[in-house]
N, C-alpha and C positions, 0 to 999 in steps of 0.2 A: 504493500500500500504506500502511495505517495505520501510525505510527513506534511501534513497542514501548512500552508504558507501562513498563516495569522497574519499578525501587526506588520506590515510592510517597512525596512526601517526607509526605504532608498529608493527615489521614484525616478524612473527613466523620463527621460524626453524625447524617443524614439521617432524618427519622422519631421522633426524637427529643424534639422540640421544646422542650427545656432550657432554661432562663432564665440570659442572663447576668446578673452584679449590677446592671447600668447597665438593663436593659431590660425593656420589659413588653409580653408579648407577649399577641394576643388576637387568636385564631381567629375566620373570619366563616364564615357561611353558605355553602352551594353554591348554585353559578350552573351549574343545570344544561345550560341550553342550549349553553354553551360549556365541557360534559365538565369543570367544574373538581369537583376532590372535595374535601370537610371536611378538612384533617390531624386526624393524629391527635391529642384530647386528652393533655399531658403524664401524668398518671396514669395513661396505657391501656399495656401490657407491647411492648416496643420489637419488632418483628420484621422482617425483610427484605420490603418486599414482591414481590410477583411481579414478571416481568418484565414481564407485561402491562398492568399496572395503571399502569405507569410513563406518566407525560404527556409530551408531545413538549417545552412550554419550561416556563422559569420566569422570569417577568420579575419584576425588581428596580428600586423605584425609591425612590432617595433624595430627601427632602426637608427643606428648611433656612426654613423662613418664605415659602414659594411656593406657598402656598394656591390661590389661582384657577388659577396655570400649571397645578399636578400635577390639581387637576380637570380642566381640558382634555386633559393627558398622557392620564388614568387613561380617560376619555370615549373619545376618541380612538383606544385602542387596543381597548377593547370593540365600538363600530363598526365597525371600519377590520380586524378581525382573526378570522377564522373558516376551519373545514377542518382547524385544527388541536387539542389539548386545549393547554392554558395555567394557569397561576397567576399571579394577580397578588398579589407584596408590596412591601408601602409601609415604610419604614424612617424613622421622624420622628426629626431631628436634635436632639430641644429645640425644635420651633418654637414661638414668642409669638404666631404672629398664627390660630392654631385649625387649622391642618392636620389635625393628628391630629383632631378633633374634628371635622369636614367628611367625611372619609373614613369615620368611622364610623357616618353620617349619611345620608351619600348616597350610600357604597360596601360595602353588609353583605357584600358576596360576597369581598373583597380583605382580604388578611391582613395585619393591622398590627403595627407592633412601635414602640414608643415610646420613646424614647432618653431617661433622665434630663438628658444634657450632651451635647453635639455630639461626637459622633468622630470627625468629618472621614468626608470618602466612603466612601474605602478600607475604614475598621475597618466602619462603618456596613451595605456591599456584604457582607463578608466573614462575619458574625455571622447572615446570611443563610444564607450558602450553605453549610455543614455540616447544613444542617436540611432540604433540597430533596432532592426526586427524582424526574428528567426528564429526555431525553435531551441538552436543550440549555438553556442561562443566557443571557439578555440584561440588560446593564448599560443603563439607558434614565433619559438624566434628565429629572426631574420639570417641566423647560421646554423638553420636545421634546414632536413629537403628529406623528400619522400623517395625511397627507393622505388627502381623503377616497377611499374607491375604491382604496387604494392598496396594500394589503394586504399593508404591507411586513415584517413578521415575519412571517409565514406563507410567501414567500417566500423570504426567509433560511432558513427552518426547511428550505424545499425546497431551497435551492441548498446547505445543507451535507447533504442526505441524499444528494443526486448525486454530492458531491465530496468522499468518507471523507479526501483528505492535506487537506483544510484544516480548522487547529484554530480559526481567530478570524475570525470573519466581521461586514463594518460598511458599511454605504450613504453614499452620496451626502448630507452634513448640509449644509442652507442656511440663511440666515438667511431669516426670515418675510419679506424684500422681495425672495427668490430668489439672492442671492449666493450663492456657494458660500465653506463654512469650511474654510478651507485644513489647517487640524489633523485633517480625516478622515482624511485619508491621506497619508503625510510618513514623512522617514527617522528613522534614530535620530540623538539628539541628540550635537555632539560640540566639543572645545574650539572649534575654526573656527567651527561655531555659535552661542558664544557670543560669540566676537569680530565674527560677521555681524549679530549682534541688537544687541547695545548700541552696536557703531558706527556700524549704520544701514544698513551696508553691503546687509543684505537688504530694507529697507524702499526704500531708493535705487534697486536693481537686480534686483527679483523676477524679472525675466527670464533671469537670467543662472545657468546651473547651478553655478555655482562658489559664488555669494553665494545662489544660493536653496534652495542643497541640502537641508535642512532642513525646510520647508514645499513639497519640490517644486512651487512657485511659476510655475516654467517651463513646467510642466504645465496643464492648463486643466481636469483630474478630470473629463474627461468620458468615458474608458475605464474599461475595469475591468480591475484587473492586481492582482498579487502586491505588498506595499507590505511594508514594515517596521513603521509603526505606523497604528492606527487611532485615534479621539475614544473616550473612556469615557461618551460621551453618549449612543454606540448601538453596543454592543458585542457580539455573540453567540459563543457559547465552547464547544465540546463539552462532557459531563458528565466525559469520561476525562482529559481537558486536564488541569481542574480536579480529579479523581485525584491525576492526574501531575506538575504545577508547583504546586497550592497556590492559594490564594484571593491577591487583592489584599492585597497588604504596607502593613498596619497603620501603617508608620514613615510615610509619604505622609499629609499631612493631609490634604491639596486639591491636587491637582496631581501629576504624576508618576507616579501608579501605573499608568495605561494604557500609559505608554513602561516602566514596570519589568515591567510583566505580560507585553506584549506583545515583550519580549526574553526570558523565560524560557520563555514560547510558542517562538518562532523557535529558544532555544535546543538544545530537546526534540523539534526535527527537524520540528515540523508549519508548515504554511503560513499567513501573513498576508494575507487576501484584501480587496480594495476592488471593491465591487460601483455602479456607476456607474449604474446601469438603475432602481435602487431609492430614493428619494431620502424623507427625514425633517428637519423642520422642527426649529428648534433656537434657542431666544431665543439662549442665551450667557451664560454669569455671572451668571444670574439670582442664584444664592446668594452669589456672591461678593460683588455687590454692595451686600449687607447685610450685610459682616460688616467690624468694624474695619479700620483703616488697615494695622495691623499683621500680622492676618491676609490680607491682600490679598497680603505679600511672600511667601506661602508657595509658589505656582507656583516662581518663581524659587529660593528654598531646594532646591524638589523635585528640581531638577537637579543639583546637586551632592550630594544624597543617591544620587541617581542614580548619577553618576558617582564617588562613591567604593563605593556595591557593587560595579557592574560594572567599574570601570577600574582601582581602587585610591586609596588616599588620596593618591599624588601629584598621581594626575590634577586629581583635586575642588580640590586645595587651588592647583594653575594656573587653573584654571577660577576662582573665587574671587580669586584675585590677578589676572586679565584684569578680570575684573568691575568688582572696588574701585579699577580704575584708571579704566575708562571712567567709573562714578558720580562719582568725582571730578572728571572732565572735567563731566559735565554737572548736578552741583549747583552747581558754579561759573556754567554757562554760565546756567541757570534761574534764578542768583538777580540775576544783572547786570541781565537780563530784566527780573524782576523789581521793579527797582531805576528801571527806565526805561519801564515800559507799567502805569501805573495802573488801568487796565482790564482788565487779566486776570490781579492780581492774586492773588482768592481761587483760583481754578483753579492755577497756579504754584507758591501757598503749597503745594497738597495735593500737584502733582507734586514736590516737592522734598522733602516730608515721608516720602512714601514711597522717595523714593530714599537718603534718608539714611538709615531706617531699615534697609537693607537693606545699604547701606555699614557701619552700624555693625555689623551681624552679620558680612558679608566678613569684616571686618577681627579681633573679638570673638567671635564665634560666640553671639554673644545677640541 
């Protein structure tokens, strides 16, 4: 049985197609073969549409300076995707190196929306989805792609029409030489977690359910089961979900909103599913790693953002003092290193740069 939508917290504007201050938006073309329709121009009178008219997804894809990837993403899923109707929009972060300008070049039928300044994923994802309407939302980032043949959202689309208790449904994500990423499917994050992270203790012992609980590491993800959290790399989400819990929380710059999403999911009684049969290619930090030093520490922030919503500010602020004790252990331990292997050096300098920056927040909150 589907769980009660109740109290709505978070109302779409769906149809709408409204401009925030920061964005610019620009309607493309229909791609008729694959049932996508024009939205509607913003000056045309806002009306509900029918139910039928509604499209089965809406894929959503953020991009930050990953021009070539999001082409191959955008390629990739036009191929690789049919049987269903779909929308494709592109969300440009600020990129420098011509995203925006490639997509509208070589992708008229895909709806872009152009960001003044970076808003991090979250807000980026979220400024989308009040203006969509489908029965399902996929979060896909712009350095994943569908193997060939593989027709892996169109699938998803079918295995949540079979299965109404599941609200958040996500595949099998590898990296392009076939490893499997252990953050597709993993529990919720918790203080023991971050004493298993920065100790090492999980890196030492992935075998071990006690230190790998986190990454269920122990596990080999090659079943499909009920999980706690999925990757926001390839995320698909009811339309009523999103109703009911709200869009991606804006506070998450980079990092953390798929653990905050995917516990307000859990919390609203519907299921978090890992589907293992379905498998989608996934660089991994493509954006991250164009963006400052500084922004690099924001994964790590996102966790104790994290854990002061849901646990309370005592938790965050143990969580935070575990932390600022281990970086202390190992800005010491990196710079003796340091001090003694002149060849790795430049690599060193930058691990300890980032650790200190992230100790001095611990400790400051800056």
């Amino acid at each position: 049985m589907i769980p009660p939508v109740g109290r709505r917290v978070w109302r779409s504007t769906r149809g709408a197609a409204t401009l925030g201050p920061l964005t610019e938006l620009r309607p493309r073309a229909t791609m008729s073969d694959h049932r996508l329709s024009r939205p509607m121009p913003p000056e045309a009178p806002i009306s509900a549409p029918a139910e039928s008219s509604r499209i089965d997804l809406s894929i959503i894809i953020v991009s930050y300076n990953t021009r070539e990837l999001l082409a191959r993403c955008i390629t990739s899923v036009v191929e690789n995707t049919a049987g269903i109707s779909y929308r494709i929009y592109v969300v440009d972060n600020a990129s420098s190196d011509g995203s925006a300008e490639m997509v509208r070049a070589r992708y008229p039928e895909v709806i872009l929306e152009k960001n003044r300044e970076n808003l991090g994923f979250a807000q980026a994802n979220s400024q989308v989805m009040g203006k969509i309407d489908s029965r399902y939302v996929v979060l896909l980032n712009s350095d994943t792609a569908c193997p060939p043949g593989s027709r892996v959202l169109e699938r998803m689309v079918g295995h949540l029409d079979a299965h109404p208790e599941i609200g958040a449904l996500g595949p099998r994500i590898v990296y392009p030489d076939g490893r499997i990423q252990l953050h597709c499917a993993r529990s919720f994050p918790t203080l023991w977690t971050v004493f298993c992270m920065f100790s090492s203790l999980a890196q030492r012992f992935p075998n071990n359910r006690f230190t790998g609980g986190y990454l269920m590491s122990y596990w080999d993800h090659k079943t499909s089961r009920e999980v706690d959290l999925l990757l926001g790399a390839c995320m698909m989400v009811r339309e009523e979900v999103i109703e009911q819990v709200g869009p991606l929380d804006g506070q998450f710059f980079l990092g953390g909103e798929d653990v905050d999403w995917c516990r307000r999911i859990k919390d609203a009684g519907w299921k978090i599913y890992y589907l293992s049969d379905l498998t989608l290619e996934h660089e991994g930090g493509a954006s991250k790693a164009l963006l400052p030093v500084h922004e690099s520490t924001e994964t790590h922030k996102a966790w104790f953002l994290y854990f002061r919503k849901h646990h309370g500010l005592a938790y965050a602020v143990a969580g935070r003092l575990i932390t600022a004790g281990f970086l202390l252990f190992w800005v010491s331990f990196y710079s003796i290193r340091y001090a003694f292997t002149p060849g790795q050096r430049e690599a060193l300098a930058q691990t300890i740069k980032i650790r200190v920056e992230l100790l001095t927040w611990c400790l400051s909150g800056r």
